[in-house]
Each structure stands twice: as C-alpha cells, then as structure tokens.
C-alpha positions as a printed NumPy array, in Angstrom:
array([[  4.323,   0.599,  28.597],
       [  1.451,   0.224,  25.898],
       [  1.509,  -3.31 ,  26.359],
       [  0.975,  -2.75 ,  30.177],
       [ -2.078,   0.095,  29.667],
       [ -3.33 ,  -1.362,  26.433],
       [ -5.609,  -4.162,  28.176],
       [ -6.688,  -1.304,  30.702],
       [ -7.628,   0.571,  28.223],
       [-10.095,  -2.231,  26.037],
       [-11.319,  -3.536,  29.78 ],
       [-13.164,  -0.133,  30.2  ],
       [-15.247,  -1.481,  26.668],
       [-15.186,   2.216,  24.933],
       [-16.926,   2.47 ,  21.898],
       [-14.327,   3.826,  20.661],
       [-10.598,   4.298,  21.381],
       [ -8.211,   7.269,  19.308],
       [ -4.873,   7.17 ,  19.716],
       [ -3.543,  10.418,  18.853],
       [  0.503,   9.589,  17.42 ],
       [  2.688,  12.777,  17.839],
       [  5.307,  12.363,  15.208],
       [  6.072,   8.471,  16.668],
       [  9.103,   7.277,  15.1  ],
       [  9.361,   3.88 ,  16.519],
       [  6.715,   0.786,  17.139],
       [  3.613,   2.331,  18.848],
       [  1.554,   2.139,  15.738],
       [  2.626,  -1.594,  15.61 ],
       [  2.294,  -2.479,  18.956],
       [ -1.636,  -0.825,  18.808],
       [ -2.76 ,  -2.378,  15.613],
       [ -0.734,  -5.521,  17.049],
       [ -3.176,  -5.457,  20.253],
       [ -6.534,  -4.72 ,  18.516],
       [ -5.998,  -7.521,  16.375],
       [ -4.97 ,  -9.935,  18.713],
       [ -7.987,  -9.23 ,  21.163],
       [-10.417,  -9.608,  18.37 ],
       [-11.854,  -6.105,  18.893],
       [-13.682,  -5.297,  16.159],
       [-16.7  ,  -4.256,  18.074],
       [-14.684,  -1.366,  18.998],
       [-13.705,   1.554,  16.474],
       [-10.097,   1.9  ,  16.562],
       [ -8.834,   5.547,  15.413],
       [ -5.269,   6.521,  14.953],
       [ -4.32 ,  10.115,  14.543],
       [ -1.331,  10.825,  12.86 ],
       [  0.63 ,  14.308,  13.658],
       [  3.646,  14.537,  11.606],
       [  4.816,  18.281,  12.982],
       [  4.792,  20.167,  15.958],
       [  1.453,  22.318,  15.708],
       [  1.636,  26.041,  16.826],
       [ -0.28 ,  26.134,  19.363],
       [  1.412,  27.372,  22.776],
       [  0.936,  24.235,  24.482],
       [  1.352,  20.68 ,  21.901],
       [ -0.26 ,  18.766,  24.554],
       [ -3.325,  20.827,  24.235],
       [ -3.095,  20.856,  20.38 ],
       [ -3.228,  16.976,  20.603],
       [ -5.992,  16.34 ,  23.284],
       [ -8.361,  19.018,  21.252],
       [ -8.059,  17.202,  18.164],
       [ -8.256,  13.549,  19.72 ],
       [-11.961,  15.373,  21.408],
       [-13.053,  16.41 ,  17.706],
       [-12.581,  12.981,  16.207],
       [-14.825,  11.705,  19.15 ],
       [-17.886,  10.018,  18.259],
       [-18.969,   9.122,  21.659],
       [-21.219,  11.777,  23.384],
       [-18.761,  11.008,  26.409],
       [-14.811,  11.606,  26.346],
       [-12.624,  10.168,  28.305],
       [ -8.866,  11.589,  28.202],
       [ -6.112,   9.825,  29.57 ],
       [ -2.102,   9.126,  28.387],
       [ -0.111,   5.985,  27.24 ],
       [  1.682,   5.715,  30.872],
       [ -1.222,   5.191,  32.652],
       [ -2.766,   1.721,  34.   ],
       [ -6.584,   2.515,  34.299],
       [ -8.55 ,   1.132,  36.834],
       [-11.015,   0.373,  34.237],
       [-14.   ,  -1.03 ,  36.878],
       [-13.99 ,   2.106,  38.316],
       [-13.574,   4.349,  35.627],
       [-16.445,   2.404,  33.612],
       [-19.05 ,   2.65 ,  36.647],
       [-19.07 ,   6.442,  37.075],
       [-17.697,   7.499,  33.607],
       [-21.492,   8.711,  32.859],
       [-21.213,  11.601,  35.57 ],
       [-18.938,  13.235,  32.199],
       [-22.621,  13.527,  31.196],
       [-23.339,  16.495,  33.227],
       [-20.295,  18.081,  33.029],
       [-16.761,  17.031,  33.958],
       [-15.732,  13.756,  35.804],
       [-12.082,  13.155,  37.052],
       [-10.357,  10.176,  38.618],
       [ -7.659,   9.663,  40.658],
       [ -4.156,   8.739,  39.643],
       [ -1.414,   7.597,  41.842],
       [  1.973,   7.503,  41.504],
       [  2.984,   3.556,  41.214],
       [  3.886,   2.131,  44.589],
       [  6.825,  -0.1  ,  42.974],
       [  7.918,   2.975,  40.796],
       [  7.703,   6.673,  43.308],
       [  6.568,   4.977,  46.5  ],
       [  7.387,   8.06 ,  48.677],
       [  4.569,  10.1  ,  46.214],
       [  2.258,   7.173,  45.885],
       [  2.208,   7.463,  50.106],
       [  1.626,  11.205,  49.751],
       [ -1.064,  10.91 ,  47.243],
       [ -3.061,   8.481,  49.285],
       [ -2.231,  10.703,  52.807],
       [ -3.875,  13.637,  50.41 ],
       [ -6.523,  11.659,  49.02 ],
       [ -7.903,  10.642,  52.618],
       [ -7.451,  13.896,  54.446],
       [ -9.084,  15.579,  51.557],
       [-11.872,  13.246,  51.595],
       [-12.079,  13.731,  54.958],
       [-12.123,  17.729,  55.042],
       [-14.636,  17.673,  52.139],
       [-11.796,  18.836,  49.831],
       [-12.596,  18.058,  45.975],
       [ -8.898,  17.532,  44.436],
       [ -8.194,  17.305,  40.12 ],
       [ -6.559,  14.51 ,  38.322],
       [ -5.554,  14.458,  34.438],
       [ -7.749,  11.608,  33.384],
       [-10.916,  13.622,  32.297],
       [-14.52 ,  12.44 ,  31.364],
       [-16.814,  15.005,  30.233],
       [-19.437,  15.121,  27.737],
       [-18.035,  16.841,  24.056],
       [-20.854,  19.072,  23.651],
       [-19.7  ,  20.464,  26.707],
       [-16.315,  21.029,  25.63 ],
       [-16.872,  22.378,  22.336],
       [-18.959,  25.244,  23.929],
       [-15.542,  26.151,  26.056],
       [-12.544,  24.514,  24.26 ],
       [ -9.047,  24.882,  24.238],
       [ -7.3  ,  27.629,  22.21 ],
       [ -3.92 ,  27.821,  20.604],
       [ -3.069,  30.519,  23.521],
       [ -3.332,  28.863,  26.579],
       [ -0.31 ,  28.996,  28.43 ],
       [ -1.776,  26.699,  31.034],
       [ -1.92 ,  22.689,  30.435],
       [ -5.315,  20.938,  29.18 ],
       [ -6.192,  19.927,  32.273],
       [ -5.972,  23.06 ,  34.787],
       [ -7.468,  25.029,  31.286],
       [-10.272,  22.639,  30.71 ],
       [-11.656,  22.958,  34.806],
       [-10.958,  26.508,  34.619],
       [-13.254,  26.641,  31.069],
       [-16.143,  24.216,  32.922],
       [-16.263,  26.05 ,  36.221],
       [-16.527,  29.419,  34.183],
       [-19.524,  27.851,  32.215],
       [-20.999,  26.468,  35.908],
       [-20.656,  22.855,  34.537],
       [-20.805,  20.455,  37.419],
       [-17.732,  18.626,  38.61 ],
       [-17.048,  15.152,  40.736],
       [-13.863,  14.047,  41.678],
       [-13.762,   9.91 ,  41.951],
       [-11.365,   8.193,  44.262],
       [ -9.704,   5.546,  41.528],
       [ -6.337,   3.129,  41.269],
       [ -5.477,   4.511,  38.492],
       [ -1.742,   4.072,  38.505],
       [  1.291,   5.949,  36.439],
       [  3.894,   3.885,  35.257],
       [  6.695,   6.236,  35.187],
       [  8.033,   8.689,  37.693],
       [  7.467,  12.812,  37.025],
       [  9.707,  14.506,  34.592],
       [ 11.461,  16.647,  36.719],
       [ 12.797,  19.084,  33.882],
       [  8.789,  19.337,  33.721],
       [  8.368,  20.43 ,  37.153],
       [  9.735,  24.241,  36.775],
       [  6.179,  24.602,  34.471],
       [  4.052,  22.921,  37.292],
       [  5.18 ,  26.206,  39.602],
       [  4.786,  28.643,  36.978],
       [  1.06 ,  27.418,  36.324],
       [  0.102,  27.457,  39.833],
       [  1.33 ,  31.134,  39.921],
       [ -0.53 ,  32.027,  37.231],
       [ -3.753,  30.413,  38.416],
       [ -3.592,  32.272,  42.145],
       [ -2.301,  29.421,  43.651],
       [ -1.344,  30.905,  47.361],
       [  2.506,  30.523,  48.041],
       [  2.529,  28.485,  51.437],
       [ -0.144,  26.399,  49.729],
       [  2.931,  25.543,  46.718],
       [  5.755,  25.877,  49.085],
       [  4.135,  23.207,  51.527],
       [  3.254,  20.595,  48.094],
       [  7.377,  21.165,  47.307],
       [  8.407,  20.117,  50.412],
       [  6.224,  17.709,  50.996],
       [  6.891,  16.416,  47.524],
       [ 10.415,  16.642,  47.287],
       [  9.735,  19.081,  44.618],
       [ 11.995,  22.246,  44.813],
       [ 11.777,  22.986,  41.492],
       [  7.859,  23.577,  41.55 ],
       [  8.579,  26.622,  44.311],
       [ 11.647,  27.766,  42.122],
       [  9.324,  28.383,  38.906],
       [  6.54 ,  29.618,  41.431],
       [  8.499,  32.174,  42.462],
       [ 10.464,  32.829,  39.136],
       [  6.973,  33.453,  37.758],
       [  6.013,  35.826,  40.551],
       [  8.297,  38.764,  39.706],
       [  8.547,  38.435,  36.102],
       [  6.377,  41.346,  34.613],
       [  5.177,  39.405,  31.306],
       [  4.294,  36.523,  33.71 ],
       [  1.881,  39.006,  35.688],
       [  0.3  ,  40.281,  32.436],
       [ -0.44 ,  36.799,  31.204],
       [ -1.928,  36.368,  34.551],
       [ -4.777,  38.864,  33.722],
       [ -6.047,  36.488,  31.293],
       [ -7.469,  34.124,  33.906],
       [ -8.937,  36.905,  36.626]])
C-alpha cells in the first residue's frame, strides 16, 4: 500500500514527513527510503522512528502517534496511517485551520474495496452537512503546542483520536470538520470492531444512536461490545474518568 499513499503523502509538500516503524520486520523501511530517493526529496526532512518493543502504554497506537507529535518540527501536525490515499489538494488548502486548534478530514471507505460503507459514508457526510452536524475522522491537523498542553497518557483506554477531541474540546480549542476524498485502502478489521462499541459506551454514546450505525453498517459486533461494556462494573468505573 505504501507505494499507493507514498506519492499522496509528498503531494501535500510537508516540511517534514516521520514515519513512525512499530517493530517492522519486512520492507517498509526500504520501500520509504526507496521513494524519497527516487523523488529527489531532499527539500523535505525525512524522519524514521524506530520502535523495537511493544511500549506499555494501554493503547500502542497512542504510544506511537505521541511520539511521532514530539519529533515534530512543524508548528502544524498532521496525523494520518500507511493505508490511507490522501487527498493531498484538499488537505494542503485548509491544513492551517490545525493552527487554531484541531482540523479533521474526511475519509471514505474505498469505493472498489467496501463500496456498501463508502455509500454510507457519503449518505452520512451529506445529511450531516445538511443538518449542520460536525462528524470526526482519524486524519488530524492541529497545532503541537496545542497538543502538548493536553496530550495523550499511557492510561487512556480510548483510541488517539476520540482521546485527542475529547482533550481539545475540554481545553475549548476550536474544531472544523473538512469534507475530503481521502480514501482507505483496506476494509475494517472486524476483530477490531468489538473495541469500536466498547469506546462509544464509554464516551456516552446513546444506544439507538450505536445500534442504528451497526445496522446500518453491517456492524453487529460494534452493538455486541456496546452492550458487553454496559453491564460490566470495571467498564462503568473507567467510565468516570471521562464525566
């Protein structure tokens, strides 16, 4: 997939790019270096981050973005994954909204790859544009100052991207949600799925709201961890964390 995303990626002209490499045991490193040098990028600071163990933080993921942010240079961060083809035009005209808080683009599900959820997602993105309804994505722009003054702990339960908007609306940071083509070039995890319904318990997410997103999604594992979530007692306590 790199060598799909990889162009995406240098056509947004960062300043900067890290790569953060999570105990990779086969060619990423190669293919990266392989790209960089091909395109003649030295204008742009290449920065690979090498993890070699599993950190002990509660959530990896979050252990990886928060380091990749630290590294950062740029006054603006952008935070995005290896799967996804960026709509880089887009993403490079509004990325400087991250300046006054927290900026977030759409992804959509590939139409050749999920095209029942790529339908869904656009249905979702126009009604909610329509009913003046500001909707989340995982690629991220936000100014690091920003972050640092709220960042991500080794506790979280909750991934980077529900904690982080969480973190910014607690500090009253300004938001903007940016209709993009951002596209993901691999379907959802399903074994992954089970998590997705025990965060939205945990963050008060109402039940017909999660029930209706599993149906409509062909989801039913998302309901089954809501509601596996909802009457287990340690689940409740962690839930205190967030009121």
């Amino acid at each position: 997939m790199l060598k799909c995303t990889l162009p995406s990626i240098y056509q947004m002209r960062p300043k900067e790019v890290i790569f953060v490499l999570d105990r990779c045991i086969d060619s990423t490193e190669e293919i990266i270096r392989g790209f960089w040098k091909t395109r003649g990028s030295s204008k742009v600071k290449l920065v690979l981050l090498k993890v070699k163990e599993k950190s002990r933080w509660r959530k990896h993921l979050n252990f990886l973005y928060d380091l990749g942010i630290r590294h950062a240079t740029s006054e603006v961060v952008l935070l995005s994954q290896a799967d996804i083809l960026h709509d880089y035009t887009t993403i490079r005209n509004n990325i400087h909204w991250g300046l006054h808080g927290m900026v977030s683009f759409a992804v959509l599900e590939h139409p050749h790859i999920s095209p029942w959820n790529h339908f869904i997602t656009k249905v979702l993105q126009t009604l909610g544009g329509f009913f003046g309804i500001h909707r989340f994505s995982g690629i991220i722009g936000m100014q690091k100052a920003h972050y640092l003054s709220c960042p991500l702990t080794s506790d979280d339960p909750l991934n980077f991207d529900t904690k982080l908007k969480i973190n910014f609306e607690r500090k009253g940071f300004s938001y903007k949600f940016i209709k993009a083509r951002n596209f993901h070039l691999r379907p959802w995890v399903r074994s992954k799925l089970w998590g997705v319904g025990v965060a939205r318990y945990m963050i008060r997410r109402p039940f017909w709201k999660v029930l209706l997103f599993s149906i409509v999604r062909l989801t039913p594992q998302v309901i089954a961890g809501y509601l596996h979530a909802r009457y287990l007692n340690n689940t409740n306590q962690g839930v205190e964390e967030f009121k």
